[in-house]
N, C-alpha and C positions, 0 to 999 in steps of 0.2 A: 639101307640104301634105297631101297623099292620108296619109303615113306619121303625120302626127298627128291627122286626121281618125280616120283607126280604130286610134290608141293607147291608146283606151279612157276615154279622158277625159268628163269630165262636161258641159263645156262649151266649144265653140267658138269664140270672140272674134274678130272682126273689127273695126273703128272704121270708120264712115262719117263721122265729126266733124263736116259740117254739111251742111245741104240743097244737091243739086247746084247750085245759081247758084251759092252761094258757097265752091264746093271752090278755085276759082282764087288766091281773096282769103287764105283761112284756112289751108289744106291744104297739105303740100310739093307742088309740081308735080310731081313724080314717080311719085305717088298721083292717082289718079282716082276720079271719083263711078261708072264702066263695072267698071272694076278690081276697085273694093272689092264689089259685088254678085256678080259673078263669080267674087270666092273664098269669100265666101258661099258662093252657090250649088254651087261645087264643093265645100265642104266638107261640105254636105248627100249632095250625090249620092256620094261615097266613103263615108257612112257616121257622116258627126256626127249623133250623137240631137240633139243640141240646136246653134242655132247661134245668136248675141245681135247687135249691136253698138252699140254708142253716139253720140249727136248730141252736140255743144256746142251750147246756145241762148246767146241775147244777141250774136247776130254780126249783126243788121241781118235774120236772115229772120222772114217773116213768117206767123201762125199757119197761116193755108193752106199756104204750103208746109212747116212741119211736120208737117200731119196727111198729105200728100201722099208726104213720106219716109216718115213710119211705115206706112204702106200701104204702098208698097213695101219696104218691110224687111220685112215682113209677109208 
């Protein structure tokens, strides 16, 4: 993760896919809503200028907690 964080790339991609309550439902379990933040984060602190990731809506969550993930993506 560190070696493409600073390969100089323009943007960093991660996928949160949907507000944590429904990472269980939606999500492979093998992926987590702690997980996916953390390689965020780490992809930040190695050195990504820019780091993104994207939600799926229409899974049952509700507008608070979309605005609740986007502040934490944030």
């Amino acid at each position: 993760m560190e070696l493409v964080a600073r390969s100089g790339l323009d943007v960093f991609a991660h996928n949160v896919e949907t507000v944590e309550r429904l990472q269980g439902a939606v999500r492979d379990r093998r992926a987590g809503w702690a997980q996916s933040l953390g390689v965020l984060a780490a992809a930040k602190e190695a050195g990504a200028r820019v780091t993104k990731s994207s939600i799926m809506l229409g899974c049952g969550e509700t507008p608070d907690e979309v605005v609740a993930t986007l502040r934490t993506l944030r």
